[in-house]
C-alpha positions in Angstrom: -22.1 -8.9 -24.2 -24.0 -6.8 -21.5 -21.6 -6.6 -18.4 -24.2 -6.1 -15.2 -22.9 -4.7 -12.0 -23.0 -5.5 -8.3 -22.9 -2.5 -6.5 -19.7 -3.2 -4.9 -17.9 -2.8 -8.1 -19.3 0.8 -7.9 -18.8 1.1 -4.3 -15.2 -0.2 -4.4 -14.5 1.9 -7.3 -15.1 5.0 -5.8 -13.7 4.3 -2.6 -10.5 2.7 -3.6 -8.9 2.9 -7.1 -10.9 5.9 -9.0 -12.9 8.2 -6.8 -15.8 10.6 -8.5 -13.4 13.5 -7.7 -10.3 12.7 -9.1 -10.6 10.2 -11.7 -13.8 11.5 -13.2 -12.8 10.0 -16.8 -13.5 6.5 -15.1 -17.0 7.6 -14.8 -17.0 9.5 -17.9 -16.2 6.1 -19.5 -18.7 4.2 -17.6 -21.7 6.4 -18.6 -20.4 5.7 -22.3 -20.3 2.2 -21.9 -23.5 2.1 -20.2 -25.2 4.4 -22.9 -23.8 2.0 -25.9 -25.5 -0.7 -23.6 -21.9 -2.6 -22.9 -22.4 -2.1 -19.1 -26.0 -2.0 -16.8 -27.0 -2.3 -13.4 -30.2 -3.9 -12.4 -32.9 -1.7 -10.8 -32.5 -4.0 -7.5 -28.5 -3.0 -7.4 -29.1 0.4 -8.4 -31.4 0.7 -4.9 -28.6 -0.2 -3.2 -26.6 2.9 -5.1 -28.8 5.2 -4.6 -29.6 4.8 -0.8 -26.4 6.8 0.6 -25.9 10.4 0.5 -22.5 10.5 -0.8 -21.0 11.6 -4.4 -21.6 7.9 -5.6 -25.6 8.6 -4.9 -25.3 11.8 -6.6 -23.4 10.3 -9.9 -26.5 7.3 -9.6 -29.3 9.1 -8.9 -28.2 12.2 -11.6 -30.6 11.4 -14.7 -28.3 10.7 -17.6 -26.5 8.4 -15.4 -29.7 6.3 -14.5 -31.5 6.5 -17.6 -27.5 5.4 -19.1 -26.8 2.7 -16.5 -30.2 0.9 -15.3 -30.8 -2.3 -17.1 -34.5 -1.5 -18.6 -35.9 -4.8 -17.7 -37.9 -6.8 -14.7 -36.4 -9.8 -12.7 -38.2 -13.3 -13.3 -39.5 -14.4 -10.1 -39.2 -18.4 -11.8 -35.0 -17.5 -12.1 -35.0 -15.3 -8.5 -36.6 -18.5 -7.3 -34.4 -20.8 -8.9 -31.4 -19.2 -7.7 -32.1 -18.5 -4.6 -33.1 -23.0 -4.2 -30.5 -24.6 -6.0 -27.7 -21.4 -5.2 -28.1 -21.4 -2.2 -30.5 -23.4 -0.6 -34.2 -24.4 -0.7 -35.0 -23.8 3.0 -33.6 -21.0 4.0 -34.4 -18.9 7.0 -35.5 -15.4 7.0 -32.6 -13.8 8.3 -30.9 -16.0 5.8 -33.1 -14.4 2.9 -32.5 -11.6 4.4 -28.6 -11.9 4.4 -28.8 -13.0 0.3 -29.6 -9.0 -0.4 -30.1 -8.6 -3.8 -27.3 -11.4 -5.4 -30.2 -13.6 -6.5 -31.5 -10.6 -8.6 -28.5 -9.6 -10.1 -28.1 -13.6 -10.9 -31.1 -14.1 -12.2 -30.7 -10.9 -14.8 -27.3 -13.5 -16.0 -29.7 -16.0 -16.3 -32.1 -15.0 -18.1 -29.4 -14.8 -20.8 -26.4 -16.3 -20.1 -24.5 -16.6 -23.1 -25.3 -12.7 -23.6 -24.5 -11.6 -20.1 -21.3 -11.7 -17.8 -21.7 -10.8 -13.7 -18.5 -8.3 -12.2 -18.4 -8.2 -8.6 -16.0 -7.7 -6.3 -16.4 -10.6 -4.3 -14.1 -13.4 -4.7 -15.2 -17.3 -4.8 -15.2 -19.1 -1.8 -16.5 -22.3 -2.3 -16.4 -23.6 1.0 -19.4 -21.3 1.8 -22.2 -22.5 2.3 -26.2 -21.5 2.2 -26.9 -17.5 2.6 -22.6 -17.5 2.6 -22.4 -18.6 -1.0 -20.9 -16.2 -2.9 -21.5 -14.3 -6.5 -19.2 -16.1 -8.5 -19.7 -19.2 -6.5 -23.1 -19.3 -7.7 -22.5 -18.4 -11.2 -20.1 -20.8 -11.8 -23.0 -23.4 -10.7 -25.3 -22.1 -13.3 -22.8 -21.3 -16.1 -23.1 -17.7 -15.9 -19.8 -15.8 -16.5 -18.6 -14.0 -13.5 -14.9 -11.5 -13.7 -13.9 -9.1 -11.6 -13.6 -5.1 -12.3 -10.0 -5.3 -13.4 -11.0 -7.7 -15.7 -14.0 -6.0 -16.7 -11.4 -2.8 -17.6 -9.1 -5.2 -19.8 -12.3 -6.2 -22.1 -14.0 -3.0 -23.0 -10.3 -1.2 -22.7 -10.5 1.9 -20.3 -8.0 3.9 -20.2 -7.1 7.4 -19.5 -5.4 9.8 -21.5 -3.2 11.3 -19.1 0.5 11.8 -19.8 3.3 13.7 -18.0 5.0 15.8 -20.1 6.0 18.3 -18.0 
């Protein structure tokens, strides 16, 4: 199973529960994973990573990581299509398109290989949403692609840290 990213998982990550700084094993562990090919991030998402000018750019944008982390493959326009028309919606507005970011990308990668692939975001389903509001795991569920959170994403490949307080 390949685990592909949303950048908020990244984002939220650093921000919130495991900062670069201090809990540098959690991104010790995600270059490993990423290196054995358990974890990627598709070159649309990894953009989004590498726009900012804080220590989360750095870690992207460092070599190893990207050559570790970025999913070595191209989006197919037929699936970024698909998603975005029966996902979302078939006529949507600019602004609307605009609004999508790059979901449908990181939706189509699933796609292309569902039963091989599993979506973590951040985002939690709302299915009252509609159009350019839809979101991730909304969207998956509608084409059978797998869709967890990071907690759960931490559970299945079994990070943990070696800290201990025996002082």
């Amino acid at each position: 199973m390949i685990y592909l990213l949303d950048a908020n998982v990244l984002i939220d990550a650093n921000r919130d529960y495991y900062p670069l700084p201090r809990v540098p094993e959690f991104w010790d562990w995600l270059h490993f994973m990423a290196h054995n090919g358990d974890i990627k991030v598709a070159l649309e998402v990894f953009e989004e990573l590498v726009e900012g000018t804080d220590e989360l750019s750095e870690w992207a944008r460092n070599q190893n990581n990207k050559e570790a982390i970025l999913l070595q493959e191209d989006a197919e326009p037929e699936l970024i299509a698909q998603v975005i028309d029966d996902g979302y919606a078939n006529d949507l507005t600019d602004d609307e398109i605009e609004k999508l970011g790059r979901d449908p990308f990181l939706i189509a990668y699933a796609l292309a290989n569902a039963t091989e692939r599993t979506i973590v975001t951040t985002e939690n389903s709302k299915p009252a949403k509609q159009r350019a509001n839809r979101k991730v795991p909304d969207v998956c569920g509608q084409f059978g692609v797998e869709c967890i959170n990071t907690f759960e994403l931490i559970r299945r490949l079994d990070f943990h840290t070696g800290w201990n307080n025996t002082k």
